[in-house]
C-alpha positions in Angstrom: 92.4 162.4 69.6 94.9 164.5 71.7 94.0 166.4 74.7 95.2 169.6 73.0 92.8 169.1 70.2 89.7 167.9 72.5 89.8 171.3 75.0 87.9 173.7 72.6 85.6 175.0 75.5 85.8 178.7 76.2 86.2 180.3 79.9 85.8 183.7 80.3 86.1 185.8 83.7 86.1 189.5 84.8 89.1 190.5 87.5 89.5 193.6 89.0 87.2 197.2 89.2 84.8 197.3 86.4 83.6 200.0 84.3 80.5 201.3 82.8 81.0 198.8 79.7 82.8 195.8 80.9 79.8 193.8 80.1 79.7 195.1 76.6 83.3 193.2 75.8 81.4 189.9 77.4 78.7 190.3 75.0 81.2 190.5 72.4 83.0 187.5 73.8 80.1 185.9 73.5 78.9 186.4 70.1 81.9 186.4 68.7 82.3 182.9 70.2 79.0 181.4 68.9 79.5 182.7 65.2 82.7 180.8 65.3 81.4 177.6 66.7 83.8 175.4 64.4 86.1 176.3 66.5 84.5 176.6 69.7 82.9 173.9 71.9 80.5 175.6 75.2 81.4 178.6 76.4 81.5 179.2 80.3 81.4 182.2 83.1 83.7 182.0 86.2 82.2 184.0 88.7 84.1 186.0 90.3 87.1 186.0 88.3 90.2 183.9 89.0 88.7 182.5 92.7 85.3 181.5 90.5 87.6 179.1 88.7 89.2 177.9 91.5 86.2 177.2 93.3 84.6 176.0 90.3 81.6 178.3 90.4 81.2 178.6 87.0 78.3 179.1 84.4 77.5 177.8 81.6 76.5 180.2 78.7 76.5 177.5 75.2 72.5 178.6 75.4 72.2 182.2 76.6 69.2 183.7 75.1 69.6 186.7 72.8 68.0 188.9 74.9 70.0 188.1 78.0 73.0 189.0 75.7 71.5 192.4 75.0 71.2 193.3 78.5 74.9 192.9 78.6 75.4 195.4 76.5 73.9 198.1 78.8 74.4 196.3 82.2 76.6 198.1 85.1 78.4 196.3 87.0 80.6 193.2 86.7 77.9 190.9 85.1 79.8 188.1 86.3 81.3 189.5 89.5 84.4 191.0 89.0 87.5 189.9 92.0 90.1 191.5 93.6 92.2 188.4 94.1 95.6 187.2 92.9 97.2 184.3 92.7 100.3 183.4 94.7 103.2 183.2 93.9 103.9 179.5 92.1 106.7 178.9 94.9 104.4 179.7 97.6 100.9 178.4 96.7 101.4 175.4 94.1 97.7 174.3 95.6 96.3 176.8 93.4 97.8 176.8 90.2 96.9 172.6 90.2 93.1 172.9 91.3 93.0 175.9 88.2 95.0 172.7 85.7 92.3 170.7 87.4 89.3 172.6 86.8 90.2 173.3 82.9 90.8 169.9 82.6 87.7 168.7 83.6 85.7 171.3 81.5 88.2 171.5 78.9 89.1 174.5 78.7 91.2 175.7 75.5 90.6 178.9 75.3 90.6 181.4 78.7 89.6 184.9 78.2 90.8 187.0 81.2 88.7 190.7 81.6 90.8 193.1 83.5 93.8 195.6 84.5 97.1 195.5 84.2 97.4 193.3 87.7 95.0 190.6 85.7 97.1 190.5 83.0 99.7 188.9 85.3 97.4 186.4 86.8 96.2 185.5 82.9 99.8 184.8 82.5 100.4 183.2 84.9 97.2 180.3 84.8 98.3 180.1 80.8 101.9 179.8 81.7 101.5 176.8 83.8 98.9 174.7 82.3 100.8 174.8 79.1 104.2 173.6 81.2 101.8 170.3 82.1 100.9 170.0 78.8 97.2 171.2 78.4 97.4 174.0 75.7 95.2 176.5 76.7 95.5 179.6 74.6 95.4 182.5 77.0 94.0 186.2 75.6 93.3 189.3 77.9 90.8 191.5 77.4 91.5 195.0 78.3 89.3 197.5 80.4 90.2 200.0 83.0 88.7 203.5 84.1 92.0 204.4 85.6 93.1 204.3 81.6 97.1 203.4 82.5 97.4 199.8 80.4 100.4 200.5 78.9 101.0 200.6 75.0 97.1 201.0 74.3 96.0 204.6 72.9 93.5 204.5 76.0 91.5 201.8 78.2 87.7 200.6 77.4 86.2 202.1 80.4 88.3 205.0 80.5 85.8 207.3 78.4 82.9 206.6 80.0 84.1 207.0 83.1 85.3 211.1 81.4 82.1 211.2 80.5 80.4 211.0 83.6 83.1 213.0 85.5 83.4 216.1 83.1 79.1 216.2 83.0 79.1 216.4 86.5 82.1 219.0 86.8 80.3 221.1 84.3 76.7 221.1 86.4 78.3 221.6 89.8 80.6 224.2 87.9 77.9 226.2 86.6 76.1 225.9 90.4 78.9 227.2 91.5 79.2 230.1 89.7 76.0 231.0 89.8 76.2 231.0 94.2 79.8 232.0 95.2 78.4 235.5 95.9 76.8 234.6 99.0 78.1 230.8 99.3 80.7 228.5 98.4 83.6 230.1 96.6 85.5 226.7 96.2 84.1 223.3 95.1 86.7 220.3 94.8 85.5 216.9 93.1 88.0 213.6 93.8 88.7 211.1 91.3 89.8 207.8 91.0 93.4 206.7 89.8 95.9 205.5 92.4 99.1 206.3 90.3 97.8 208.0 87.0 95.9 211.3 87.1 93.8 210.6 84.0 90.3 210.7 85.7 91.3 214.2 87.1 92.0 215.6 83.9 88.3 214.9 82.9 87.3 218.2 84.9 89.4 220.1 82.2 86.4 219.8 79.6 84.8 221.8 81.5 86.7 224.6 79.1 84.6 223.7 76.4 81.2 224.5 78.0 83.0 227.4 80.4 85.6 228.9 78.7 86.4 230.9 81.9 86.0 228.6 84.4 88.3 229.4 87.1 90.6 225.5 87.2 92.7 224.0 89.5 93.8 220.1 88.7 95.7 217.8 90.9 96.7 214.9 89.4 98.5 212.0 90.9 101.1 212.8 88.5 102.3 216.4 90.2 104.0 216.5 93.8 101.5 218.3 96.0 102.9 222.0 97.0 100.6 223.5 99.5 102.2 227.1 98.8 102.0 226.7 94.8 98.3 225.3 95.7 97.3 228.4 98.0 98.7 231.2 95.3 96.8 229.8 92.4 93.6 229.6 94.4 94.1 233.3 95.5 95.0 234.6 92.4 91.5 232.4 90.9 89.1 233.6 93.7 90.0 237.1 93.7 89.8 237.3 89.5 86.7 235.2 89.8 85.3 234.9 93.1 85.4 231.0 92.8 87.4 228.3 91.8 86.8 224.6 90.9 89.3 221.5 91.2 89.2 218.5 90.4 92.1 216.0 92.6 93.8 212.6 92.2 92.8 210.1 94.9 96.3 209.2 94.9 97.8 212.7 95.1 100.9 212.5 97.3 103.1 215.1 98.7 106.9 216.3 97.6 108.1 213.3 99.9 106.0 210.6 97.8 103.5 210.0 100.9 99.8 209.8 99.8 97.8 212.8 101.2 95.4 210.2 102.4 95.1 206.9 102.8 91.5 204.9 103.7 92.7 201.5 104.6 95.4 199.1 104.6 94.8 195.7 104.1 97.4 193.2 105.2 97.3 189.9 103.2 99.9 186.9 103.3 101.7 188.1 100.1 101.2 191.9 100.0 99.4 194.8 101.6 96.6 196.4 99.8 96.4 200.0 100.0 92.7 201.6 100.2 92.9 205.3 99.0 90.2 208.0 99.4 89.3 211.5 100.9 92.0 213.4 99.8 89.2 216.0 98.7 88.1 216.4 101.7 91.5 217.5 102.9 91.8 220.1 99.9 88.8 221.2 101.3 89.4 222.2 104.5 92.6 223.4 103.6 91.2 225.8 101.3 88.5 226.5 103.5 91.1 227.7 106.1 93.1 229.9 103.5 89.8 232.0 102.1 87.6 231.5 105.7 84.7 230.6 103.5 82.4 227.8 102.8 83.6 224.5 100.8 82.3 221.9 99.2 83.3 218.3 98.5 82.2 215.7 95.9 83.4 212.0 96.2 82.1 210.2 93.5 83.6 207.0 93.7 82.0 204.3 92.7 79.8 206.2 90.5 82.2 207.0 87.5 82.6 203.2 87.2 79.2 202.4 86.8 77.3 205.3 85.3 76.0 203.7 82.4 73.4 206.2 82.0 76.1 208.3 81.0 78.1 205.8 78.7 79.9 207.7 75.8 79.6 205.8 72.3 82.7 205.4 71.5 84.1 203.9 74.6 81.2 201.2 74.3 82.7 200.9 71.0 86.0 200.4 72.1 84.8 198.0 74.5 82.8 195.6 72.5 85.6 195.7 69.9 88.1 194.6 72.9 86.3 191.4 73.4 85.5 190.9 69.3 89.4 191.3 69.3 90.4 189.1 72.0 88.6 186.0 70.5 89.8 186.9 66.9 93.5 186.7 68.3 92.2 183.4 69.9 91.1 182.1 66.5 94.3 183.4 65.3 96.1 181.0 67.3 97.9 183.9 69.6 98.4 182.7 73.2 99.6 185.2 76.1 98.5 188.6 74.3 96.0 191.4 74.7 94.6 193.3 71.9 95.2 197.1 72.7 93.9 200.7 71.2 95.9 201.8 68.8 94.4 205.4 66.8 94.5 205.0 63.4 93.2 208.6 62.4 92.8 212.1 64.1 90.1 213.5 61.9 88.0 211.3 61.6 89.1 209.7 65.3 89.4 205.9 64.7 91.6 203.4 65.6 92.0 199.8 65.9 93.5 196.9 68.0 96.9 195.7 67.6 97.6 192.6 70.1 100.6 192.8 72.5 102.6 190.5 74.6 101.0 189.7 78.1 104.0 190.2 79.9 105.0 193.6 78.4 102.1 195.3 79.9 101.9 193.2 83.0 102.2 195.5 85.5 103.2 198.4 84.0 101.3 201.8 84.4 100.6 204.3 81.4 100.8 208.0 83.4 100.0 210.8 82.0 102.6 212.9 80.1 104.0 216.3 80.6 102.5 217.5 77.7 98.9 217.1 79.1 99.6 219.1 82.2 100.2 222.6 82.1 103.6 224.2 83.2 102.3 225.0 86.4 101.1 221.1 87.1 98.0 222.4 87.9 95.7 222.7 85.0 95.0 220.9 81.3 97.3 221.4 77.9 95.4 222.0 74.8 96.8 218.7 74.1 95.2 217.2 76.6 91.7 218.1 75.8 92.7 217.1 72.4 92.9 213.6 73.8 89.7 213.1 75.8 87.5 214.9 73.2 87.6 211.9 71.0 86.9 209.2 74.0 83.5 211.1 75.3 81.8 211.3 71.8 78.5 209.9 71.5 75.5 208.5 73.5 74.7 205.0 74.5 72.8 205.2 77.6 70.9 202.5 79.5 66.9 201.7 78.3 64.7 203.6 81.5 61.3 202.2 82.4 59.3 204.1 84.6 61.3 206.6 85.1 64.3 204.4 86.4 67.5 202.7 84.5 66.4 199.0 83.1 69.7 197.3 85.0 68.0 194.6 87.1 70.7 192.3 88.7 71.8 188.9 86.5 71.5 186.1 87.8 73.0 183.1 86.3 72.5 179.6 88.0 75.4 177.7 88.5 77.0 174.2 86.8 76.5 171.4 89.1 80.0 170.9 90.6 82.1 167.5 89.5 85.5 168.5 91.7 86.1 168.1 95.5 85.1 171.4 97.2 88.1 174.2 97.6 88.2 177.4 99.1 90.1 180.1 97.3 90.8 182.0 100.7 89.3 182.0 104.6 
């Protein structure tokens, strides 16, 4: 028998930030996988993504207990540790791409199912790319999830509605806390949100319309060139018609020259420089703080709109299961070097479907959010753009709680006994 025909194991492996339902599309891997068994030899974990293979810390999930696969379905996190780690160029790092040929060889691996961004997408095609040039016909599939919602070509990203979810509950609380204290204390209350390039997340405070039709709004998504001067009129004209104003900003707002109002960190690697963003709320804040000489507040939420799953919206757990259901369907399918995306189907009732895609045309590339969502003045939400996130928030699917506290203890899965020579991903 060939070695094409003999590598029917399944890998799977998270990359990148995770959302509140990334482990819902591993459940659905999963399942999916062991109702096709035909087809499918054992099915393993990498952990930690693309460095898990390479290392060859991987797990082996052929008898995972039903249970076990429930508390996917709920769990925050990356289940199976997500990693933010690339591979090298082929040129520079040929090490890494033979120990990956190595390690699917000796589990045989046929099928690799890669759970990330756009940036994993690359890596996916890049593993697939070269184990196929040496002759071992893996069949590559992404599986899409992202809060920051920018895959391109896809309707939305599983994660992305969850992560509205949380964000618009929260806006609307703090909103109605503000409103009910700006007499006597803060009159301006700015809430940051993820999204280094795309201002989606930000437009989640724009629900807030639909619980307070008044609310007094100013966005600031990454999509429109920071003015201070436009900034400090609109928040005048707000505070004196309403004696407060809320905003909700773009982590990754940058100013009329293209520089980011704030940046963290910078991390310096051997291929590339990461850029760590964050506290660009703060300085809306104090700037207007110093225009109104009043009290200001600041919310950074971070890593909690990525891992809320108390406040996980039906539909994007939906969408997120049906990610990995579709993923192994193109699999079965024979489709190597795609990803299933969102495509809507119907407005009223909302439903949609998944279409798969070509790796490489959504490598890399970032869906931003289009001028129709943003009002003329770049600083608040379209109709249409409520019209968009309605759909993604609908519905309830939050974690079990047992006394009094979400049910979301930490996974632990043990290990396969290693059979290569040790190898460090990175020092």
């Amino acid at each position: 028998m060939s070695q094409a025909a003999q590598a029917n194991n399944v890998l799977y492996a998270q990359a990148g930030g995770v959302t509140a339902v990334i482990n819902a599309s591993a459940a659905a891997v999963i399942e999916t996988v062991q109702q096709n068994s035909h087809v499918f030899g054992k099915i393993y974990a990498a952990i930690n993504g693309i460095k898990g293979v390479l290392e060859e810390d991987l797990v082996d999930l052929s008898e995972i207990d039903n249970a076990l696969i429930e508390q996917l379905k709920y769990q925050p996190g990356a289940a199976f540790k997500a990693c933010r780690f690339d591979l090298d160029p082929l040129e520079h790092n040929p090490a890494q791409y033979e120990r990956v040929l190595a390690v699917f060889k000796a589990y045989q691996i046929g099928y690799f199912f890669y759970n990330g961004g756009n940036g994993s997408m690359v890596t996916a095609q890049k593993v697939s790319d070269y184990c196929r040039a040496r002759g071992h016909q893996v069949i590559c599939v992404g599986v899409a999830k992202t809060i920051d919602n920018d895959i391109a070509l896809s309707h939305c990203s599983p994660g992305f509605g969850s992560a509205v979810k949380y964000l618009a509950t929260s806006f609307i609380e703090a909103t109605i806390d503000i409103r009910s204290m700006h007499e006597t204390s803060t009159k301006f209350f700015v809430m940051e949100a993820m999204g280094r390039n795309a201002g989606w997340l930000s437009l989640a405070a724009g629900l807030v319309k639909q619980i307070v039709p008044d609310a007094p709004l100013l966005l600031l998504p990454a999509e429109t060139p920071f003015n201070r001067d436009a900034f400090l009129q609109r928040l005048s004209d707000l505070v004196e018609q309403y004696g407060y104003c809320v905003c909700m900003v773009s982590e990754g707002l940058q100013n009329e020259n293209g520089d980011y109002l704030n940046i963290t960190a910078i991390e310096h690697t051997v291929e590339q420089d990461y850029t760590q963003l964050g506290g660009v709320g703060e300085i809306i804040a104090k700037i207007a703080a110093d225009h109104l000489n009043c009290k200001t507040h600041c919310a950074i939420p971070d890593y909690l709109q990525r891992s809320a799953s108390h406040c996980v919206s039906q539909t994007d757990w939906e969408m997120a299961y049906g990610a990995g259901k579709a993923s192994v369907m193109a699999a079965l399918r024979g489709e190597h070097g795609t990803l299933p995306v969102v495509i809507k189907t119907s407005d009223t009732p909302f439903a949609w479907d998944f279409q798969t895609v070509n790796l490489q045309e959504v490598a890399n590339l970032e869906l931003r959010v289009p001028d129709e969502f943003i009002c003329c003045n770049g600083m608040d939400i379209s109709q249409a753009g409520i019209d968009y996130l309605l759909p993604l928030v609908q519905g309830e699917r939050s974690s079990p709680f047992v006394n009094g506290l979400p049910a979301i203890t930490p996974i632990n899965f043990q290990l396969t006994e290693r059979v290569l020579p040790k190898y460090i991903a990175f020092k």
